[in-house]
N, C-alpha and C positions, 0 to 999 in steps of 0.2 A: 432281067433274066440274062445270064450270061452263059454260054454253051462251051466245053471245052471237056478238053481230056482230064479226068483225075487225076485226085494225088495217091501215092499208097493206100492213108487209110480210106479212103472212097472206093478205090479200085476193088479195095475187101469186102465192104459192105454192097456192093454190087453184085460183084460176083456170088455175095449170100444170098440173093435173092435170084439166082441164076434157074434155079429146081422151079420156082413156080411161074417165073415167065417162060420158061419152057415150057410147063403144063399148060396155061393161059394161052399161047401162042400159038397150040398144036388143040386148042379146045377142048380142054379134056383127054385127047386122044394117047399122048405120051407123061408118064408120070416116073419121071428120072429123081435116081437117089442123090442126095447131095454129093455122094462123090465120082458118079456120074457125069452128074453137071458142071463140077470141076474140072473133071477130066477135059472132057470136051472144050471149056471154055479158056483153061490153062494152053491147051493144043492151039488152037486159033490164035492165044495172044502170041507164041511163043512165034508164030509164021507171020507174025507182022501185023494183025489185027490190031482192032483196037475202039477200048469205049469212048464213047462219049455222054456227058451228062450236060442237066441245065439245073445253072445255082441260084438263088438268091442269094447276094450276099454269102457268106460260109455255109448255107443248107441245101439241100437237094432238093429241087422241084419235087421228080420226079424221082419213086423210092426205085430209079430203073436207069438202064444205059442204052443206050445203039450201039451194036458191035458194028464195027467196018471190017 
């Protein structure tokens, strides 16, 4: 398993799954629309954040990232 920052197309497909770890992560409590969850997640990279994932080889462990 190798942990690191994605590439473009990971970066994308991360951020696709942005709506439901938000829902997941807030319990149910918040159910953000995907352009929403863009919003927000667009905001945060542009101030320096940033993902992280863990690969196997070229696949995604996990179908999810750490924002810092």
């Amino acid at each position: 398993m190798i942990i690191r920052k994605p590439n473009d197309n990971e970066l994308e497909k991360v951020i696709s799954l942005s709506p439901k770890a938000m829902f997941d992560g807030t319990l149910g409590e918040v159910k953000p629309t995907t352009e929403k969850a863009t919003q927000l997640v667009e905001s945060l990279l542009e101030r320096g954040s940033y993902y992280l994932i863990a690969t196997d080889g070229h696949e995604l462990i996990f179908k999810s990232g750490v924002l810092q």
